[in-house]
Residue frames relative to the residue before (quaternion, step in Angstrom):
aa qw qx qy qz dx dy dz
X 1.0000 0.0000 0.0000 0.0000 0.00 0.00 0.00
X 0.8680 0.2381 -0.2331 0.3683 3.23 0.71 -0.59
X 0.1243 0.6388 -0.5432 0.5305 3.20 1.76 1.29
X 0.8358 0.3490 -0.2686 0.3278 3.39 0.20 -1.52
X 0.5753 0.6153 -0.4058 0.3547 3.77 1.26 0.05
X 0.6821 0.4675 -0.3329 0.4532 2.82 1.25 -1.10
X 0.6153 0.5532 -0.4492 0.3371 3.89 0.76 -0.36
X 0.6230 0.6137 -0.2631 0.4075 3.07 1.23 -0.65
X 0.6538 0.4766 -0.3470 0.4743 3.36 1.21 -1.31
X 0.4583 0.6975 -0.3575 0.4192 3.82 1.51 -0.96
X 0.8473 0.2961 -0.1800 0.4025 3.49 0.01 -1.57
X 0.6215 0.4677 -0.4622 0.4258 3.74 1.07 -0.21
X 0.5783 0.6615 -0.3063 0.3663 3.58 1.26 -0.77
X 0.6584 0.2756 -0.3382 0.6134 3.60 1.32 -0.80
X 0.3873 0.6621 -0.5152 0.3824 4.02 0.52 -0.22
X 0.7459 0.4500 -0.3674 0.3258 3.73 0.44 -1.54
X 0.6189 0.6388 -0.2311 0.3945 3.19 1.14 -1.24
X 0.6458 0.4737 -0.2921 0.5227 3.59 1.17 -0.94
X 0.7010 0.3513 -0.2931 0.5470 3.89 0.37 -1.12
X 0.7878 0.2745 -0.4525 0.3150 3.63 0.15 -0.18
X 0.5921 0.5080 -0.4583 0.4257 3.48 0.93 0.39
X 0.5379 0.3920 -0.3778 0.6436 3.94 1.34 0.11
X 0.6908 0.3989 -0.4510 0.4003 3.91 0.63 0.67
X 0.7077 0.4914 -0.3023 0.4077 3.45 1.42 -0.43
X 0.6955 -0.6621 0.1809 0.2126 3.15 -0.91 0.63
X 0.5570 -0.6502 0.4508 0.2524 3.73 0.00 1.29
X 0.0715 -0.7381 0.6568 0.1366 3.50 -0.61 0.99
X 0.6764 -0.6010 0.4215 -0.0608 2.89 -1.45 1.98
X 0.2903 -0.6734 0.6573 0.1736 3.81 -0.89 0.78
X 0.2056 -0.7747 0.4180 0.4276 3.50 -0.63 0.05
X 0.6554 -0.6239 0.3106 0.2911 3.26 -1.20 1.01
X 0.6192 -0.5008 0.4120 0.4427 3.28 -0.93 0.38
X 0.3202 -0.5501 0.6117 0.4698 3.84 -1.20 -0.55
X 0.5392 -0.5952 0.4685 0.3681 3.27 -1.05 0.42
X 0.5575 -0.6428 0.4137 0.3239 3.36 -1.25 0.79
X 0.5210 -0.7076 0.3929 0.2709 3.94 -0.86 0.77
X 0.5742 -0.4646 0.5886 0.3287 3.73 -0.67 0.47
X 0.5224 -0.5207 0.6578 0.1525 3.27 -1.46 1.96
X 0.5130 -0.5872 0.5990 0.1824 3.08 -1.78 0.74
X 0.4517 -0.5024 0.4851 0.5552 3.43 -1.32 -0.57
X 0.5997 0.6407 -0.3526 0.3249 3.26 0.74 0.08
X 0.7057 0.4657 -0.2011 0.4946 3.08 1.07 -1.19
X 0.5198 0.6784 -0.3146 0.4132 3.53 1.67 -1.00
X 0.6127 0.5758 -0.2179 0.4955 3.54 1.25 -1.94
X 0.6522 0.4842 -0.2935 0.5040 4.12 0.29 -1.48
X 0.8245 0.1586 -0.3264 0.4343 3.78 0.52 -0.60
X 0.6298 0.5282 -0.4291 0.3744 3.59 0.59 -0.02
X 0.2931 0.6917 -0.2751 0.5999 3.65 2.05 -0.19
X 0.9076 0.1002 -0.1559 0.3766 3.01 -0.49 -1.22
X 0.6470 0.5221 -0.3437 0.4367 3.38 1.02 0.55
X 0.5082 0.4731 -0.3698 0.6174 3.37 1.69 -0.01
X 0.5952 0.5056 -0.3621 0.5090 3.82 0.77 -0.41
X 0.7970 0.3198 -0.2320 0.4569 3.62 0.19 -1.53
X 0.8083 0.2816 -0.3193 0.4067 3.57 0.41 -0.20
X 0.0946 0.8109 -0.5500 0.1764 3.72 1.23 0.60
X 0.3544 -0.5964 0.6523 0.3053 3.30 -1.18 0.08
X 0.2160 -0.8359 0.4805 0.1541 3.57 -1.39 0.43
X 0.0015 -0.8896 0.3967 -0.2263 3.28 1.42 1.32
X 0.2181 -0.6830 0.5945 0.3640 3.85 1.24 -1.25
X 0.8446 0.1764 -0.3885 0.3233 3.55 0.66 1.24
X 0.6510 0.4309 -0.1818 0.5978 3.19 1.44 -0.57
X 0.5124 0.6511 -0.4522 0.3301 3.67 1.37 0.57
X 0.2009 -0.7758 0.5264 0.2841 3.35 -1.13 0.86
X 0.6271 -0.6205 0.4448 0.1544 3.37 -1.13 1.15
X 0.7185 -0.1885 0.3632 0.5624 2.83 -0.09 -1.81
X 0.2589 -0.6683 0.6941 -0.0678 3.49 -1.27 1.26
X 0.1375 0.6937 -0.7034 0.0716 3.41 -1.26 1.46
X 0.0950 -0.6482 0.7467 0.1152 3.79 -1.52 0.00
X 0.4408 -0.6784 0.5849 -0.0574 2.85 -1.41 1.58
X 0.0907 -0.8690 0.4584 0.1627 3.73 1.06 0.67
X 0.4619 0.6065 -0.4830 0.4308 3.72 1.03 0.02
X 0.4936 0.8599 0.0560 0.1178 3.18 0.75 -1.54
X 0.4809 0.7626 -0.3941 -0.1784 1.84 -0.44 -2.63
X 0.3870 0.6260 -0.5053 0.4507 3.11 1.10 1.16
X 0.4528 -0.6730 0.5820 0.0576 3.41 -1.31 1.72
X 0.2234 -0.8564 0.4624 0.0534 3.82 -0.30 0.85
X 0.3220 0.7989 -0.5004 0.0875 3.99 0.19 -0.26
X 0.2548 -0.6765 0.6904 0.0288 3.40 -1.14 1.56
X 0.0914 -0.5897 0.8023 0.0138 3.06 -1.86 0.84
X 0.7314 -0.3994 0.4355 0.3404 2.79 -1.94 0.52
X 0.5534 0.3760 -0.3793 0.6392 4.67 0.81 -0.06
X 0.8233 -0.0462 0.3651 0.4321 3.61 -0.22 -0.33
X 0.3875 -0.7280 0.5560 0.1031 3.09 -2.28 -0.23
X 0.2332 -0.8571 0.4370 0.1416 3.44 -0.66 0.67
X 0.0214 -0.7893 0.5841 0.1881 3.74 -0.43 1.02
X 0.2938 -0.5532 0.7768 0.0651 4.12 -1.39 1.53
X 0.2265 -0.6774 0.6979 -0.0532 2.55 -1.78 1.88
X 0.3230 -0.7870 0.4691 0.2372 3.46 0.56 1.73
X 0.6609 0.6346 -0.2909 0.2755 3.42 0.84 -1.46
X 0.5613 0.7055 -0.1827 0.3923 3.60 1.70 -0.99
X 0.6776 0.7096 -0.0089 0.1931 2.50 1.16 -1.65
X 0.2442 -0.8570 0.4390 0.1153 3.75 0.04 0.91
X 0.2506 -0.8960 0.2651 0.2534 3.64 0.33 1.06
X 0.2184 0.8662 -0.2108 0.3969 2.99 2.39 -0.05
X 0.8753 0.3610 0.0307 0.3204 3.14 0.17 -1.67
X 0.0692 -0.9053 0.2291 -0.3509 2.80 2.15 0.75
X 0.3410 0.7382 -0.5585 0.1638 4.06 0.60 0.43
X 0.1756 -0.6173 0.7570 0.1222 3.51 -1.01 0.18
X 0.2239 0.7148 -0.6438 0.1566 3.89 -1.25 1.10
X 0.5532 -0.5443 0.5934 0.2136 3.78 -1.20 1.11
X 0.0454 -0.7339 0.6659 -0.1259 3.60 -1.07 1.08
X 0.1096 -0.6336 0.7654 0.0264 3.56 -1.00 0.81
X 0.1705 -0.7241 0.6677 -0.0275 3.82 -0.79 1.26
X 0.2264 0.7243 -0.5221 0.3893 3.63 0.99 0.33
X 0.1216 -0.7687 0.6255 0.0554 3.54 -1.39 0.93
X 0.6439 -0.4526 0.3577 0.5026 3.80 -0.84 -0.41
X 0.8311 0.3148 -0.2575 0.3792 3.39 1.27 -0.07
X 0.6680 0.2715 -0.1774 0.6698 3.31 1.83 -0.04
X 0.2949 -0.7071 0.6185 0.1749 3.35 -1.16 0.77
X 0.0895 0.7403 -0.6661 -0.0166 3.94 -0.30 0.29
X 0.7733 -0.3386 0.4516 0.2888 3.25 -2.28 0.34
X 0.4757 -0.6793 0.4579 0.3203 3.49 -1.28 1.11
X 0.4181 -0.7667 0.4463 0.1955 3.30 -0.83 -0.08
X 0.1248 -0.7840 0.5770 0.1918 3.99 -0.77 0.22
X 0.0931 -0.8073 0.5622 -0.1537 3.28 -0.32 1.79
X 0.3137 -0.7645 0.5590 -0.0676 2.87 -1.55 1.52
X 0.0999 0.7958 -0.5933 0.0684 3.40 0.38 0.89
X 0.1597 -0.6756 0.7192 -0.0284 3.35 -1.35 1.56
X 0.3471 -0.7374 0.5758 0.0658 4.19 -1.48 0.69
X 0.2933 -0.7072 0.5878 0.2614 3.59 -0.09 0.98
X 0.7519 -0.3140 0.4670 0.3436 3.14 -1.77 0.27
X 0.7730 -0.3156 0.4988 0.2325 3.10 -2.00 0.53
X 0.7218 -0.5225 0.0398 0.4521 4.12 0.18 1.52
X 0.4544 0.4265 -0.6301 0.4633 2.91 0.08 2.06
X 0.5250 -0.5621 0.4903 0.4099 3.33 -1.22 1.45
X 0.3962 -0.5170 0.7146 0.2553 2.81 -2.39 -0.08
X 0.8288 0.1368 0.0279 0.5418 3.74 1.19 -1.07
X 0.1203 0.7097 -0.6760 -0.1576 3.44 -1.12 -0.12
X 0.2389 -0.9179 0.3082 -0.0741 3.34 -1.14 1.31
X 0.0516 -0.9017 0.4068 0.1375 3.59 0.75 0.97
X 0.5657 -0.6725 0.4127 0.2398 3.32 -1.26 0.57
X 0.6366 -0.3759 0.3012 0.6023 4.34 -0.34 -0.27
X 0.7589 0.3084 -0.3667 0.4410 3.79 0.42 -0.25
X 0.6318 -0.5714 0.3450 0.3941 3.82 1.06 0.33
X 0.6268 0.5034 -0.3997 0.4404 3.74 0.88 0.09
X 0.6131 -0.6984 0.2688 0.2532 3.28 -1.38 1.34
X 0.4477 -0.6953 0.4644 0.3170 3.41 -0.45 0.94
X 0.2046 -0.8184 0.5084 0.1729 3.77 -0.79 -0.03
X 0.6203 0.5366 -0.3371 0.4622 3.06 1.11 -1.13
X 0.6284 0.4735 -0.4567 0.4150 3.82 0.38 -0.36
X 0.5939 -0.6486 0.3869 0.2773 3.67 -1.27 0.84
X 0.5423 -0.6979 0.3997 0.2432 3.62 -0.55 0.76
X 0.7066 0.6227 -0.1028 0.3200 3.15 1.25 -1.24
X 0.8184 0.2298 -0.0151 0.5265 3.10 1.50 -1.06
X 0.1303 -0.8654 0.4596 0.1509 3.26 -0.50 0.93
X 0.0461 -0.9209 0.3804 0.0713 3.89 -0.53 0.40
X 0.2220 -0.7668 0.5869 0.1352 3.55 -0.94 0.91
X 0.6541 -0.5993 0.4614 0.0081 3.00 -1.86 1.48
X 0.3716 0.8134 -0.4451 0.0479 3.63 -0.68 0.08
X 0.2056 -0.8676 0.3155 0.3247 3.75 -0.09 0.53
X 0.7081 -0.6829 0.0478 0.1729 2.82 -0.94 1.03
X 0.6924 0.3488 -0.2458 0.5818 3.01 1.69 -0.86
X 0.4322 0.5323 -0.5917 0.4240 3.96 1.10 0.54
X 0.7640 0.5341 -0.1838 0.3119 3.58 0.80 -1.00
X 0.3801 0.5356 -0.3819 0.6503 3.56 2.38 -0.89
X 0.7955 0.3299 -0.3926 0.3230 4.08 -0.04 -0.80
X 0.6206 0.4607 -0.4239 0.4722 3.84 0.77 0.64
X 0.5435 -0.5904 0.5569 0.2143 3.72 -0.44 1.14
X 0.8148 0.0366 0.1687 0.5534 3.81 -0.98 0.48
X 0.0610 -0.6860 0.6405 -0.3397 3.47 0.80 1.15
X 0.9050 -0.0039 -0.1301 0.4051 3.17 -1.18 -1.43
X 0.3270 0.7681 -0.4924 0.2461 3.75 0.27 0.43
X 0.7457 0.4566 -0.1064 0.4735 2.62 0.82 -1.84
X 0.6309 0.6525 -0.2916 0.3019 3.16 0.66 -1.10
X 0.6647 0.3878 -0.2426 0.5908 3.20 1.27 -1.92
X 0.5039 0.5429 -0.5418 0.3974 4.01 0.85 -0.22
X 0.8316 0.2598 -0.2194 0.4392 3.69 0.20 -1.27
X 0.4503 0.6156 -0.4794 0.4341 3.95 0.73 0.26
X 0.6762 0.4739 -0.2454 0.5078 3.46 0.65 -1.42
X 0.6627 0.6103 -0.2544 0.3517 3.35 0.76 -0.94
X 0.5712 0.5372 -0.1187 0.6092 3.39 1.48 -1.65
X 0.7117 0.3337 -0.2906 0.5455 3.83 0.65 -0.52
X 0.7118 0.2840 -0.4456 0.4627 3.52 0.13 -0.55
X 0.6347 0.4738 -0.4547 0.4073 4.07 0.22 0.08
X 0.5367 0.5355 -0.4139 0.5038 3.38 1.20 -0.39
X 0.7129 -0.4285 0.3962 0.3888 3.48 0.37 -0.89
X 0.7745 0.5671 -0.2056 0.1903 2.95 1.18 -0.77
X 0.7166 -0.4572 0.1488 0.5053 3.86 -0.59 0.54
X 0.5422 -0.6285 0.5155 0.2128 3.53 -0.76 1.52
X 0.3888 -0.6149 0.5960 0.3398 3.06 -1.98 0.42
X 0.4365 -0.5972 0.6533 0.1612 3.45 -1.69 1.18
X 0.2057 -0.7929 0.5390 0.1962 3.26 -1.42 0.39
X 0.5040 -0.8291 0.1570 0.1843 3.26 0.94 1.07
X 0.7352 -0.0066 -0.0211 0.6775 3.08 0.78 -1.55
């Protein structure tokens, strides 16, 4: 019996040492700072250079040149037909669709595409579009504005369209336009 006290007094004696060293506080690394929210700038330079570098090179669905008017907040992009001016501010970050296009006709076959189509708020355009001689196109839908990209430049980047829809939404809610909701 008094074997069995002393094991006992033994096994609580190393025990204290164990539980009070899982009660004391844990000295801390310090923590990083948290990284800072892209600008609209920085948002614009990477959503730019990714409408440029992954263009398609078809001679119609290519995007030239990409500007943003940070006054604005109107997203600019010329193709070889004309130009399109995106009211970011319009813009419903919601409505967000991502969909494969083949722009192929009965007389030309061209490269599929990865198309972003975004929906402006409730009666406010999303776009207004002029054709190669500057005059406003009509026949294109007001409502919906959409970005180009080819497809297999854009299949060879991992998490491609993530980001994108990460730094679009972004670029639109800073513009003004209608945050994303999480729904369910």
């Amino acid at each position: 019996m008094r074997h069995l006290v002393h094991l006992c007094a033994a096994v609580v004696l190393l025990a204290v040492p164990v539980c009070s060293a899982q009660t004391t506080p844990a000295t801390h690394h310090a923590k990083k700072p948290p990284k800072p929210e892209p600008t609209q700038q920085e948002l614009f330079d990477y959503v730019r250079t990714q409408l440029l570098s992954l263009s398609t090179s078809d001679g119609v669905n290519n995007n030239l040149e990409v500007t943003y008017d940070l006054a604005t907040s109107i997203l600019s992009i010329t193709r070889p037909d004309g130009r399109c001016n995106i009211f970011l501010a319009n813009l419903d970050a919601n409505s967000a669709l991502w969909e494969t296009f083949d722009p192929s006709d009965t007389y030309h076959t061209r490269e599929q595409v990865l198309r972003l189509t975004l929906t402006s708020v409730n009666g406010k355009s999303a776009r207004t579009c002029y054709d190669e001689h500057d005059q406003a196109d009509s026949s294109m839908a007001a409502n919906r504005a959409r970005l180009l990209f080819s497809l297999a430049s854009a299949n060879a980047i991992p998490g491609f369209t993530d980001k994108m829809d990460a730094a679009i939404k972004k670029l639109i809610v800073l513009a003004g336009g209608n945050p994303q909701k999480d729904i369910f």
